[in-house]
BABANU-327297 format. One line per 5 residues: their letters; for each residue z, x, y of N, C-alpha, C. Coordinates in steps of 0.001 Angstrom, whole numbers, plus 524288, in hexadecimal, padded with zeros to 5 digits. Layout:
// residues N
A) Z:X:Y:Z:X:Y:Z:X:Y; ...
This chain:
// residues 294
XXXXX) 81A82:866EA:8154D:8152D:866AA:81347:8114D:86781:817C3; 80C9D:86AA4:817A3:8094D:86B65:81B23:8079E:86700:81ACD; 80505:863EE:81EB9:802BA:85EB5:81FE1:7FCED:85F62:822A2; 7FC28:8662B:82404:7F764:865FD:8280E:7F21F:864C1:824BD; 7EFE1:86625:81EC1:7EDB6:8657B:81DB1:7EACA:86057:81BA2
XXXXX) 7EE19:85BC1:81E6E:7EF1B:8570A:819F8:7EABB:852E8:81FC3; 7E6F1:850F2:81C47:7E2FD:84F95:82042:7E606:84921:8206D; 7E444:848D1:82532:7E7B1:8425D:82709:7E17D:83F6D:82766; 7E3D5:83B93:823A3:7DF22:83785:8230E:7DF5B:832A6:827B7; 7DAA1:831A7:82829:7D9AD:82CA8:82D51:7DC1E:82A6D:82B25
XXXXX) 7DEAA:82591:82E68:7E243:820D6:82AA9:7E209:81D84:82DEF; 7DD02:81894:82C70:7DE17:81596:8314B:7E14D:80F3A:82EB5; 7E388:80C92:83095:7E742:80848:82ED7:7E2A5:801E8:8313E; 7E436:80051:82CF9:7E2DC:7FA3E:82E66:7E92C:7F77C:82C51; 7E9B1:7F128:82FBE:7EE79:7F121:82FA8:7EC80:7E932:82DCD
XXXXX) 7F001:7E7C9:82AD9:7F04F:7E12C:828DE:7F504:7DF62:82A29; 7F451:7DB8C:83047:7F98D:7D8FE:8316D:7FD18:7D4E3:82E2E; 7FB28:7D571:8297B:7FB86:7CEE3:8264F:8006A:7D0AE:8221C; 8003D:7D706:8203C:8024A:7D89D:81CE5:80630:7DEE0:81F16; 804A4:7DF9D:8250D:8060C:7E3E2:82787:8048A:7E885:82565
XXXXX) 80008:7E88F:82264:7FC4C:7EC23:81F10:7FACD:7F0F7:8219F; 7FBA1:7F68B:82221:7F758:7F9D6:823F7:7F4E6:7FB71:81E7C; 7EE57:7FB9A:81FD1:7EA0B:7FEB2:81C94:7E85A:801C2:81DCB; 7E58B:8070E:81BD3:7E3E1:80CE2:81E38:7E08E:80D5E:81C30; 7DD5E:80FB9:81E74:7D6DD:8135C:81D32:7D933:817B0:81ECF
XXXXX) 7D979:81BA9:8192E:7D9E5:8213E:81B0F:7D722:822C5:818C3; 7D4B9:825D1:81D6D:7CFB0:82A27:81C62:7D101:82FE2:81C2F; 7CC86:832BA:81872:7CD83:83907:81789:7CAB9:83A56:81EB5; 7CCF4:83E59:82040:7CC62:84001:8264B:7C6EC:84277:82518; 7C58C:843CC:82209:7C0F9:846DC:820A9:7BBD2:84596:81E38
XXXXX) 7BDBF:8411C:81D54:7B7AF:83DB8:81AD8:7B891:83855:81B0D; 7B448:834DE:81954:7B542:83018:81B2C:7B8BF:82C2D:81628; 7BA95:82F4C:813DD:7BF1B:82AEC:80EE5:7C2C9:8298C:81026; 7C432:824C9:80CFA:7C892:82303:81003:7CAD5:81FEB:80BDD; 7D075:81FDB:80CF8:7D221:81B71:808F8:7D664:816C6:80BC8
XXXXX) 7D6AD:8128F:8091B:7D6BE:80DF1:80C4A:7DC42:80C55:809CD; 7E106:80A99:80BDC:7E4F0:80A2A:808AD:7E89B:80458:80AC0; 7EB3C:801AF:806F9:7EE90:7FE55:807C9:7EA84:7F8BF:80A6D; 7E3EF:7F7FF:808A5:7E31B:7F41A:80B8A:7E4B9:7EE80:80B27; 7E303:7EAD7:80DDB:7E44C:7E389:80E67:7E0FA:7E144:80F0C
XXXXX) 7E2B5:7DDFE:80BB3:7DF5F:7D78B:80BF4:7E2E7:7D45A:80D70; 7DDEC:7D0D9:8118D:7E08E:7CC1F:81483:7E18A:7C866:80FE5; 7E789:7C6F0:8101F:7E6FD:7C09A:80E4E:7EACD:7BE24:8108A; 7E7B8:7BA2D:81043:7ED9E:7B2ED:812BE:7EF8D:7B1F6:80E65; 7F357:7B20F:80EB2:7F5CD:7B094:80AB8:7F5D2:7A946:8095E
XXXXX) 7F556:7A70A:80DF2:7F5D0:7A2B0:80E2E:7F16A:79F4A:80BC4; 7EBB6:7A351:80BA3:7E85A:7A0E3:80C70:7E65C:7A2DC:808A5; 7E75F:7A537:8053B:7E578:7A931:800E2:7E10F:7AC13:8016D; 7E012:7AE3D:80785:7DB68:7AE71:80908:7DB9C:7B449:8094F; 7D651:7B99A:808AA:7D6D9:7BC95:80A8B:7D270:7C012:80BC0
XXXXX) 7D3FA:7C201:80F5F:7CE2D:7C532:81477:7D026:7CA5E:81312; 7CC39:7CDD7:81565:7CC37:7D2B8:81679:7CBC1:7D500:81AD7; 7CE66:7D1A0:81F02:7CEEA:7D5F4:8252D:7CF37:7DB44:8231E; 7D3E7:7DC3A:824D0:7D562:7E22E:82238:7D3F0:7E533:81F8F; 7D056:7E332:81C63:7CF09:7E7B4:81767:7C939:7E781:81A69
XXXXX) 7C65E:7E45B:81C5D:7C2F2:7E4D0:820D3:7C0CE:7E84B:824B2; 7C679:7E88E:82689:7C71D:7ED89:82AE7:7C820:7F34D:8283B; 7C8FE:7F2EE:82541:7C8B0:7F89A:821B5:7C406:7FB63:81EAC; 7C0F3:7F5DB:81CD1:7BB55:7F8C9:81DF1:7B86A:7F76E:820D2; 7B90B:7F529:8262B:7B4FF:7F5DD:82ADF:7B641:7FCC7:82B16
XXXXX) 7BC13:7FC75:82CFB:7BCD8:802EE:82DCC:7BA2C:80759:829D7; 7BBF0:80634:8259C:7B9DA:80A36:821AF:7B305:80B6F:8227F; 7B1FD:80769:82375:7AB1E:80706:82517:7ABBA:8090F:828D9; 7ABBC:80728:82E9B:7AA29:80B95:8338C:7AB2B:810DC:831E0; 7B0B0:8120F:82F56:7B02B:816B2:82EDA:7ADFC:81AC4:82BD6
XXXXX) 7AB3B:81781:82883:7A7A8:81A8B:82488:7AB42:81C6A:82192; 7AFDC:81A1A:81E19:7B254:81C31:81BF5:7B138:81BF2:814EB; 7B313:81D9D:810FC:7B1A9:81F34:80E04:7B91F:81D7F:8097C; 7B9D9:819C6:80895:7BDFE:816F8:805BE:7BDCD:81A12:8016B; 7C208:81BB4:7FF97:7C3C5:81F4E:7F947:7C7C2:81B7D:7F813
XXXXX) 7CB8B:8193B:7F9BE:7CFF6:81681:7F70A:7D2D0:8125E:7FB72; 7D399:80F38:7F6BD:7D53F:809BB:7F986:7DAB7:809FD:7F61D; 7DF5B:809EC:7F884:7E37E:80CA5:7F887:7E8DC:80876:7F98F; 7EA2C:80636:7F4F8:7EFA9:80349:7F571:7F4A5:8066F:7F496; 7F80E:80727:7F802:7FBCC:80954:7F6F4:7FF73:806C3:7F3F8
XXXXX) 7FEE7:80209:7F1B8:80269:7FF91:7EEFE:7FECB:7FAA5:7EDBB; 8024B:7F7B0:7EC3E:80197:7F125:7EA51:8049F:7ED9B:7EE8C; 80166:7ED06:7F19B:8036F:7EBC8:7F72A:8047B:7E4AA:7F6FE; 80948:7E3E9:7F764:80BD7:7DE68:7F80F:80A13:7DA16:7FD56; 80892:7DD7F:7FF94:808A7:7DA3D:80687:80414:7D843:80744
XXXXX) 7FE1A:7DBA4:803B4:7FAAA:7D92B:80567:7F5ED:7DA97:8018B; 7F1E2:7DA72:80297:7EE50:7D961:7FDF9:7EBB9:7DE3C:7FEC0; 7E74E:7E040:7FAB1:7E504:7E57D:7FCAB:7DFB5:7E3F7:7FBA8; 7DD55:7E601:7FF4C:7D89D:7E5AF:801C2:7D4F5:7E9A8:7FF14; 7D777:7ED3A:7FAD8:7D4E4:7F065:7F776:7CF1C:7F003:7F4C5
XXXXX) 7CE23:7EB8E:7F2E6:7C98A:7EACD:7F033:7C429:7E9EC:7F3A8; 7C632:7E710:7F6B9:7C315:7E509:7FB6A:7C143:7EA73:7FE92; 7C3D8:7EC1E:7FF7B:7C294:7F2F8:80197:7BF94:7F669:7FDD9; 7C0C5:7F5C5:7F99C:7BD6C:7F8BB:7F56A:7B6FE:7F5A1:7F69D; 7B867:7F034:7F700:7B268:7EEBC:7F581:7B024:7F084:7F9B5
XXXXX) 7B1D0:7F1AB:7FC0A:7AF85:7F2FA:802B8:7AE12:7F986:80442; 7B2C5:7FBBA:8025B:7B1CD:801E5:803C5:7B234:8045D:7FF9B; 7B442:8048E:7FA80:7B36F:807F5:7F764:7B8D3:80934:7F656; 7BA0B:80CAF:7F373:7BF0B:80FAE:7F212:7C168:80CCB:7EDBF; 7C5B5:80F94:7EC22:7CA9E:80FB5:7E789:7CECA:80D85:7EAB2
XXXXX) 7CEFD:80661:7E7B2:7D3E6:8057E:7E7FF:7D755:80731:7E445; 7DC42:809E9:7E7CE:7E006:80C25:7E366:7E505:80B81:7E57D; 7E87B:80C85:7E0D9:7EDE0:80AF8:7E209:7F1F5:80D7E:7DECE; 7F6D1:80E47:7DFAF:7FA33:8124A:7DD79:7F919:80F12:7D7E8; 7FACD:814EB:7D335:7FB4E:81300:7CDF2:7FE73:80DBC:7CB98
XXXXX) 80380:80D5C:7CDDD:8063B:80AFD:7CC2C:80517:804D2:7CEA2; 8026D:80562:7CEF5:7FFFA:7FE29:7CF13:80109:7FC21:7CAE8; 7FEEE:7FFCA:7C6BE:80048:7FC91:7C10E:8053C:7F8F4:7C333; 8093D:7FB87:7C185:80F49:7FA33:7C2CA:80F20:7F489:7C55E; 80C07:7F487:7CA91:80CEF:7F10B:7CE80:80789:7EC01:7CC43
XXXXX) 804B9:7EBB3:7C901:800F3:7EAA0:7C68B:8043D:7E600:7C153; 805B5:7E95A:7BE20:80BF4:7E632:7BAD5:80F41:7E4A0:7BCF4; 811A5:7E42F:7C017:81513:7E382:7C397:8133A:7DDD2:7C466; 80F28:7DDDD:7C81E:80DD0:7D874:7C9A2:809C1:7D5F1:7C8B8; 80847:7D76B:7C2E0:80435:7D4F1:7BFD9:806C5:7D0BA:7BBC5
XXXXX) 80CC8:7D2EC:7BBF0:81057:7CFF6:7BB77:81220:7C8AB:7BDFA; 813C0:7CCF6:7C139:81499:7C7AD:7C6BF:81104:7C519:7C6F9; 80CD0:7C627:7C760:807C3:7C1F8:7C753:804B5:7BFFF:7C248; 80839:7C091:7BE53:8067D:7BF7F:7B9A9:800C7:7C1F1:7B8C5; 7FE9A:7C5A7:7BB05:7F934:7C5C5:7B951:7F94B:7C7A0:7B502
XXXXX) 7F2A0:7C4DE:7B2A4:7EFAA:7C670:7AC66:7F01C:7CBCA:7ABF7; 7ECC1:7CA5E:7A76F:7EB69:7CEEC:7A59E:7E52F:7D24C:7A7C4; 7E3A1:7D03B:7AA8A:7DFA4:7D18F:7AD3B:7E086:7D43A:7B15D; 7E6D7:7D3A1:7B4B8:7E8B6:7D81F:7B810:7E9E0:7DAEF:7B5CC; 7E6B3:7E14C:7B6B0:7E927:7E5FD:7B321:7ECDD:7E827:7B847
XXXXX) 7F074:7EB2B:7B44D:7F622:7ED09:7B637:7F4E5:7F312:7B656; 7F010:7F586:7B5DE:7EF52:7F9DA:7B663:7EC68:7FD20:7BD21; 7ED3B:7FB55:7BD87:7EAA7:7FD01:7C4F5:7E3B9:7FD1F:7C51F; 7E1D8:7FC17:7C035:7DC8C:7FB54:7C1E8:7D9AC:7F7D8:7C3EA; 7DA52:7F5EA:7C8A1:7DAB7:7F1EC:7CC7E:7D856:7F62D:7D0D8
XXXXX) 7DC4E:7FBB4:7D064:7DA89:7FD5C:7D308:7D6AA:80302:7D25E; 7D4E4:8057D:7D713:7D140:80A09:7D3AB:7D1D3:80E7D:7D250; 7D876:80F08:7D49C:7DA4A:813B0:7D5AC:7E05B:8132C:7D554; 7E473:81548:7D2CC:7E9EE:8164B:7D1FA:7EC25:81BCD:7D38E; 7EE03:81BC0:7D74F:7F030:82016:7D9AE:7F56C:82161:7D515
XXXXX) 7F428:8269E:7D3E4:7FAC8:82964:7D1BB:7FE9D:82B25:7D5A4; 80422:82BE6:7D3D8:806E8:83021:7D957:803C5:8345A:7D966; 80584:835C8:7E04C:80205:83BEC:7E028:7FBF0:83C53:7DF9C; 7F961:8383B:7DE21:7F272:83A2B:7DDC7:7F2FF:83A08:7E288; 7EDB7:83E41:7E1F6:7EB44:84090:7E6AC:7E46E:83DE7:7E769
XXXXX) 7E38D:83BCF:7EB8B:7DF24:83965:7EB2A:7DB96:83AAB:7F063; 7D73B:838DE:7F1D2:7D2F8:83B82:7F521:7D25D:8367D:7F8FD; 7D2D2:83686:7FC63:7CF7F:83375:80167:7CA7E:8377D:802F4; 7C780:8367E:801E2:7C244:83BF8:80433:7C5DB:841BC:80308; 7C632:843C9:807AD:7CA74:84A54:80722:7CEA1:849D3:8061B
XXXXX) 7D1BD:84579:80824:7D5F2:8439D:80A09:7D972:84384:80652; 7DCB7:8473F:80332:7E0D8:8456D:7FD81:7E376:84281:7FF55; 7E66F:83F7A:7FBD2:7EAAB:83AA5:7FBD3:7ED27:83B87:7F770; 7F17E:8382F:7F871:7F592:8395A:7F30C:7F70A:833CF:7F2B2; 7F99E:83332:7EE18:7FC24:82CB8:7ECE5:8013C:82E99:7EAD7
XXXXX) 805C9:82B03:7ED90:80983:82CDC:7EC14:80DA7:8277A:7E99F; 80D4D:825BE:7E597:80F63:822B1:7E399:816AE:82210:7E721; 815B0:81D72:7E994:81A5C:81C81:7EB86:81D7A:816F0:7EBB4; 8208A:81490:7E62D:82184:810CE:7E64C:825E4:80FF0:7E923; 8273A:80A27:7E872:82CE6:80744:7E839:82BB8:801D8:7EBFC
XXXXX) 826C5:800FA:7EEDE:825E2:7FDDE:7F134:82207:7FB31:7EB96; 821EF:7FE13:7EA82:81E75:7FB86:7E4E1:81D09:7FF38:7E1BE; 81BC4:7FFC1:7DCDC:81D2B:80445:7D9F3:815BF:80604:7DA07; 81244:804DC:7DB9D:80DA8:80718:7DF03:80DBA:80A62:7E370; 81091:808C1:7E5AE:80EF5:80BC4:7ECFA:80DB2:81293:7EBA5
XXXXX) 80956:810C3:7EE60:80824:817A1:7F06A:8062A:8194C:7F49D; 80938:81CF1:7F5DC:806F5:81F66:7FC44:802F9:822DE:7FB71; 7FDF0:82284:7FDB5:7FB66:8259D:7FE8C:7FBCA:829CF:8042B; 7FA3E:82EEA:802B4:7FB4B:83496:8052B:7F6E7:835BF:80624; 7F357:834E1:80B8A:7EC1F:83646:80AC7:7EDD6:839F4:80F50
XXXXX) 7ED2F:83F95:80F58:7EE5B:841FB:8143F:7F413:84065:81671; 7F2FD:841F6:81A64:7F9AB:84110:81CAE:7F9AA:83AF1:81E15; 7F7EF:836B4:81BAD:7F7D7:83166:81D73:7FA6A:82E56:8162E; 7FDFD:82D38:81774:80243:82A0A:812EE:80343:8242D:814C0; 80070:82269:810B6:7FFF7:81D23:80FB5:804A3:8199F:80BB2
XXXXX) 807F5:81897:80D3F:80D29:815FB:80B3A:80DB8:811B2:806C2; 809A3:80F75:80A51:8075B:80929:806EC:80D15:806E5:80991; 810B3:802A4:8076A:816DC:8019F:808DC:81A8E:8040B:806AA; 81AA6:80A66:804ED:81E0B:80BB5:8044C:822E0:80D32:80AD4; 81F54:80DA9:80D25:82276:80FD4:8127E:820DC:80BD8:81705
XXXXX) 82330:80AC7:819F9:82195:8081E:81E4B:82310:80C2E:822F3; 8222C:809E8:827DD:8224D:80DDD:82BD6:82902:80FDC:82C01; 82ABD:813A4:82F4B:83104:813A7:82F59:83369:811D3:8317E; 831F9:80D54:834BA:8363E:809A1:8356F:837B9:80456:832E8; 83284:805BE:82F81:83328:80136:82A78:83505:80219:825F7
XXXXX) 83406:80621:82497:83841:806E8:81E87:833B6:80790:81AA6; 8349D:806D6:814CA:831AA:8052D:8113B:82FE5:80143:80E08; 82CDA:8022F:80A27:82A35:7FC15:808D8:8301D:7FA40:805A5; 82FDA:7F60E:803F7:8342B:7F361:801D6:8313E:7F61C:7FB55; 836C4:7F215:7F956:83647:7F569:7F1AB:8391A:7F1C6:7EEDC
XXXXX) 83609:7EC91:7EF8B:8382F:7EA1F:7EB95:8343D:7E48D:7E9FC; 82EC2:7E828:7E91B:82B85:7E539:7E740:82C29:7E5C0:7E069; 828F8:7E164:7DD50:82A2A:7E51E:7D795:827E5:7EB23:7D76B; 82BB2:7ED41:7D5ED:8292E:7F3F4:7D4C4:82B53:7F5EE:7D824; 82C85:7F376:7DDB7:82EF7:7F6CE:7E13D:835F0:7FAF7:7E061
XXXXX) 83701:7FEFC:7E312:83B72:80017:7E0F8:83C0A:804F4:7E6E0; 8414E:801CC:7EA14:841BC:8064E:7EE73:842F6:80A57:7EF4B; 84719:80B45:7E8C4:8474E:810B1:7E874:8411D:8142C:7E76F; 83DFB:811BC:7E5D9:83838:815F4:7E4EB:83755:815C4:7E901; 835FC:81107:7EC40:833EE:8120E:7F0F1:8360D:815E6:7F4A9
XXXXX) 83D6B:816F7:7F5AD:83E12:81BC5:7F78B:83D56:81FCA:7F4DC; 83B34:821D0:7F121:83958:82496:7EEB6:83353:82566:7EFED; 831E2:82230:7F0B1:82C7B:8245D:7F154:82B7B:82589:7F691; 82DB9:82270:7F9DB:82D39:822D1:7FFB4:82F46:8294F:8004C; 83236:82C02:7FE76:8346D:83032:7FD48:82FCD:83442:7FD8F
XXXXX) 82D4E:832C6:7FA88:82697:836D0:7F96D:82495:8350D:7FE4F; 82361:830DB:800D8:81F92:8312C:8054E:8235B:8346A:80A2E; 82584:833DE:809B6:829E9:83713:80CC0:829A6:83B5C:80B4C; 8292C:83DA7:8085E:82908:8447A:80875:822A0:8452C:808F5; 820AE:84181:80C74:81A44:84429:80D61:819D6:84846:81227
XXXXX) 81702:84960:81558:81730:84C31:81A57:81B0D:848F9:81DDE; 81DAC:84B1C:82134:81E12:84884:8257E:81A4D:8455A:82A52; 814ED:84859:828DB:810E8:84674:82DD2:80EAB:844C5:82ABB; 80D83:8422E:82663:80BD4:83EDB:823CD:80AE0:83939:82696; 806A3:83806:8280B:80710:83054:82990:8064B:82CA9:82436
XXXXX) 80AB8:82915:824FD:80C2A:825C1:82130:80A13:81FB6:82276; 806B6:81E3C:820D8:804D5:81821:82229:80624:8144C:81F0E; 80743:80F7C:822A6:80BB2:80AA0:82048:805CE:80730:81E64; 80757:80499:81997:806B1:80031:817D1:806E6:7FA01:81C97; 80B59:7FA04:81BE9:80E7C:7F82B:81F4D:80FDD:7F8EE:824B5
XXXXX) 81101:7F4E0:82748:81442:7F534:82C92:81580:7F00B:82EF5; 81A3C:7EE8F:8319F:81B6F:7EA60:83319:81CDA:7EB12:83818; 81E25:7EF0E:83AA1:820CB:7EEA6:8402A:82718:7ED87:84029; 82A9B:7F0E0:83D55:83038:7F003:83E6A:83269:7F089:8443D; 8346C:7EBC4:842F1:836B6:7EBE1:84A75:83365:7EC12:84CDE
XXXXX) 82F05:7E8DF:84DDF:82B90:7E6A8:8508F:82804:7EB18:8534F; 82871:7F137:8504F:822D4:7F3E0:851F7:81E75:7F2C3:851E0; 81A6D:7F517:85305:81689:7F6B3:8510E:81405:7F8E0:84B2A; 81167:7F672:84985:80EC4:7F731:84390:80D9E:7FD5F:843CA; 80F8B:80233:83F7A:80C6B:8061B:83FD0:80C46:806CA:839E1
XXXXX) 807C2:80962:838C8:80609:809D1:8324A:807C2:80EE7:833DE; 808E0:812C4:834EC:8085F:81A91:833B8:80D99:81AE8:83692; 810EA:81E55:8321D:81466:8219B:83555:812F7:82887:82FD2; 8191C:82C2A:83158:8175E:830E2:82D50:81BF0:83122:829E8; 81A86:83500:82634:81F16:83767:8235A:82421:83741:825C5
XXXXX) 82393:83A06:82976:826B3:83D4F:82CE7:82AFC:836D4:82E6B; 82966:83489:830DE:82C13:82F58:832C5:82CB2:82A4B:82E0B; 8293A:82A18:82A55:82E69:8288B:82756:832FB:82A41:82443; 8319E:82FD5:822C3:835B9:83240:8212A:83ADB:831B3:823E4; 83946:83281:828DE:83EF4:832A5:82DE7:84097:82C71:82F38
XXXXX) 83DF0:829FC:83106:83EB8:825CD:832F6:83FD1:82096:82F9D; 83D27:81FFE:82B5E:83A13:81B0E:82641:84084:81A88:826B3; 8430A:814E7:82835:84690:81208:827D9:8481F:8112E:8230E; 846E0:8117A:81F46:8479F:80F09:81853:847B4:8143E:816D4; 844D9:81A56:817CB:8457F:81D53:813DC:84505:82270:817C9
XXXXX) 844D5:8219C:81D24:84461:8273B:820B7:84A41:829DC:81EBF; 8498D:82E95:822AB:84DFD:833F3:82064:85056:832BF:82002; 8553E:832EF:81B88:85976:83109:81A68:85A5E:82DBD:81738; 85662:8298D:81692:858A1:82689:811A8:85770:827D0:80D70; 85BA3:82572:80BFC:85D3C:82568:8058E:85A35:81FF4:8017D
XXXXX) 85A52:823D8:7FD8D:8579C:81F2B:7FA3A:858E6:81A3C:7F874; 85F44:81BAA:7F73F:86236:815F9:7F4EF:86335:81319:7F9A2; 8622F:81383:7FF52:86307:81255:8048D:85F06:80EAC:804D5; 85B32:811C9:80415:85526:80F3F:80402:852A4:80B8A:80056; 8557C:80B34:7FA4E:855A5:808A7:7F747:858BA:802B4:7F852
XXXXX) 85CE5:80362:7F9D0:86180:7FF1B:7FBF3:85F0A:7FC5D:7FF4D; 85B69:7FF37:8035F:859FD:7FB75:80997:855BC:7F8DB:807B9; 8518E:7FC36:804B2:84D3B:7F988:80365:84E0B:7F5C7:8018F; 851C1:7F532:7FCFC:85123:7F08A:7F782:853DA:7EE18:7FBB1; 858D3:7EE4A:7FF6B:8597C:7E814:80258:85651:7E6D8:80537
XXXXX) 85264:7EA3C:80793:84ED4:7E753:80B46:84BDF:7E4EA:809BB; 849E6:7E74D:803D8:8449F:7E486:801C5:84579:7DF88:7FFCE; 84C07:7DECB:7FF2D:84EA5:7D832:7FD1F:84D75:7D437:80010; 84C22:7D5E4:80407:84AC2:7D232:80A67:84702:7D12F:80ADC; 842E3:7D40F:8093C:83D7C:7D401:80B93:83983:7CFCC:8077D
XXXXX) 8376B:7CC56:80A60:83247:7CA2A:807CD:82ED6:7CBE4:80607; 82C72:7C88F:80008:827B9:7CBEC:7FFC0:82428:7CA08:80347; 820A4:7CF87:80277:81BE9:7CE46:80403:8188C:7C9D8:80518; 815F9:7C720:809FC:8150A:7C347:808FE:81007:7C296:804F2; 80D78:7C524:80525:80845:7C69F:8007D:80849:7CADF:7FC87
XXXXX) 80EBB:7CAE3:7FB09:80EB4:7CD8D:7F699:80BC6:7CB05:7F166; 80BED:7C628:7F090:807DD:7C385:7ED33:80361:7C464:7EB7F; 80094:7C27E:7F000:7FBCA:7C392:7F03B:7F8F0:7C8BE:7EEFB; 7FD12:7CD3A:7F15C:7FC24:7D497:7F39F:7FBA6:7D570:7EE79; 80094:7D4C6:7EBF6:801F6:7D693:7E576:7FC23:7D435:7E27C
XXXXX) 7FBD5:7D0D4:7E2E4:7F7B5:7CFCB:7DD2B:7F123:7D0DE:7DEE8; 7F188:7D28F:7E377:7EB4B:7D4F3:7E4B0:7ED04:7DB0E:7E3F3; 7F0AD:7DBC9:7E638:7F12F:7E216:7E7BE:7F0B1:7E583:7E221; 7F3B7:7E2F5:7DF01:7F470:7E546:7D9A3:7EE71:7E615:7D503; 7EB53:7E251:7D8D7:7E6C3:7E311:7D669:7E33C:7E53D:7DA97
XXXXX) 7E5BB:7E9D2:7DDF2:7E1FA:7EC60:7E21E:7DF05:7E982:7E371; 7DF15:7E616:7E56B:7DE10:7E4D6:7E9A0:7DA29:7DE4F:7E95C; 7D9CD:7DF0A:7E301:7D740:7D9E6:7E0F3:7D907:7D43A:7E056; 7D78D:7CFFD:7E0CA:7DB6C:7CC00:7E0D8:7DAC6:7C991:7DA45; 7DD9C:7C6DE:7D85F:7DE70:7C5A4:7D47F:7D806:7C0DD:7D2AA
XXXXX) 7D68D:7C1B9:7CE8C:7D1AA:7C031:7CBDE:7D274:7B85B:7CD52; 7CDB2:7B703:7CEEE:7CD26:7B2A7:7D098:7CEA5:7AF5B:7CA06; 7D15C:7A8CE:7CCC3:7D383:7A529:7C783:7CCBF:7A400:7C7BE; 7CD9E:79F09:7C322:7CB02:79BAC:7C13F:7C57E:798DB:7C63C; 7C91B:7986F:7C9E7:7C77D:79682:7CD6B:7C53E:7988D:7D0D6
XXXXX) 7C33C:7A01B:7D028:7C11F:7A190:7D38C:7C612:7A3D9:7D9D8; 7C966:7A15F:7D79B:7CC7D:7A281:7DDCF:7D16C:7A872:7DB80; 7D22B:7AB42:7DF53:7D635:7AF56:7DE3F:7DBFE:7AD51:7E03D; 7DF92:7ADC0:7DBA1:7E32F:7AB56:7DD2A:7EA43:7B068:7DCA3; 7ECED:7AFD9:7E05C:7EF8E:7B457:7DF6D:7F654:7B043:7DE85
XXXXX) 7F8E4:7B2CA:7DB6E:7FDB8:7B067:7D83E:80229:7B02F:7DD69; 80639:7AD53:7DC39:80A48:7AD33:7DF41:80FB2:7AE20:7DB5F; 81145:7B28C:7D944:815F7:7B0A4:7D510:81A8A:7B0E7:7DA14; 81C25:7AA89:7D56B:820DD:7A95E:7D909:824F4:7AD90:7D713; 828C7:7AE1B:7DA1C:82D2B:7B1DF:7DAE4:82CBB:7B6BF:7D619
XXXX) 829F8:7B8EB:7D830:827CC:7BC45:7D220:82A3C:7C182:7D77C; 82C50:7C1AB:7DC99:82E6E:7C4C1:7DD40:834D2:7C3FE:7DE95; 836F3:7BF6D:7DD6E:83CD3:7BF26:7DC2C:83EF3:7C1A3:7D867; 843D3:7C3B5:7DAAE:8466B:7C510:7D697:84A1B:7C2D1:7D212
């Protein structure tokens, strides 16, 4: 594929040590729009308390730079931490939006949390539902949405210029991929979909959600096509799917949830809103017991 014509958008990262979060402002190279993706809200969990450092520093920046917000951009229904979505709208403007299949993830755990009938299960929470394949505008800048589940039957990578945004479907390549065994999750899709981000360019830059430092590196949000295809430990050249299916589902048997999967789930699902104050004026968020045992 020719790649010379494909304009590379600014992409600058803000990073949340609490949840190992990266967030991006990517801007069209050619005018001042920009769209803002995967943001966070502070909370203690302990303390039921929560600030907005982070989402702070994203529009101090957006301000100096005179920038011009089109979309506020969840790549999923993010478990780890809360989204800072609304709060950014009230501030800069833009379309919070999110892949179609929220519905899905909307029933799913409108369930689990017993909510009314006053939570609708239709995504209008949010302002915007990405299909596979739409094609959408940052200023000049096209983008694509590419429906990519199995980490949750939402995830979508966004394609703005040669800059690919993962959300947790991919982590860097010496980390592997997101796990797949949330409800909805399924690792055979997920090597399946990881499959499509993999047949993008090779000089494509791919930006993590995520990062932890395996084996005691250094944190990096950006690697490319080119290197996870070759290298990505869980799905670089050579593996096989039922390989990749087998390692995932035992690894993911091991792993804890999330420590603010709780909390993440029942704001996130309502983009970014927290659940309607009780009786008492106070906002209160559910705890179901073992509602993720099997």
């Amino acid at each position: 594929m020719n790649t010379s014509d494909i304009l590379q958008p600014v992409v600058t990262h803000f990073f949340e040590p609490d949840s190992n979060t990266y967030s991006y402002v990517v801007q069209d190279p050619s005018s001042s729009s920009c769209a803002i993706i995967d943001s966070t809200l502070d909370f203690d969990y302990a303390s039921g308390s929560i600030s907005h450092r982070g989402a702070d520093e994203i529009i101090a920046f957006v301000r100096e730079k005179n920038l011009s917000v089109e979309w506020i951009i969840e790549t999923h229904v993010h478990a780890d931490h809360l989204s800072a979505a609304p709060y950014l709208k009230e501030s800069l403007g833009g379309k919070i939006a999110i892949g179609a299949h929220i519905t899905t993830v909307q029933k799913t755990f409108g369930v689990i949390f017993n909510e009314g009938q006053d939570f609708l299960r239709d995504g209008t929470q949010f302002d915007h539902l990405f299909s596979e394949g739409e094609h959408y505008q940052v200023g000049n800048l096209t983008a694509t949405a590419m429906h990519t589940p199995g980490h949750t039957p939402a995830c979508f990578t966004h394609v703005m210029g040669d800059a690919v945004f993962v959300g947790d479907t991919l982590f860097m390549p010496d980390a592997g991929t997101a796990r797949a065994d949330f409800p909805g999750g399924d690792a055979g899709i997920l090597f399946d979909s990881i499959q499509k981000i993999l047949a993008l360019p090779d000089n494509y830059r791919v930006f993590m959600c995520h990062d932890y430092g395996p084996n005691g590196r250094e944190l990096r949000f950006e690697t490319t096509i080119a290197a996870e295809r070759i290298h990505n430990i869980h799905v670089g050249e050579g593996k096989q799917k039922a390989d990749f299916v087998a390692a995932r589902e035992a690894r993911d048997a091991t792993l804890d949830m999330p420590r603010l999967i709780l909390p993440s789930l029942q704001v996130n699902m309502r983009a970014g809103d927290l659940p309607k104050p009780d009786t008492n004026g106070l906002v209160y968020l559910k705890i179901p017991i073992n509602a993720f045992n099997e």
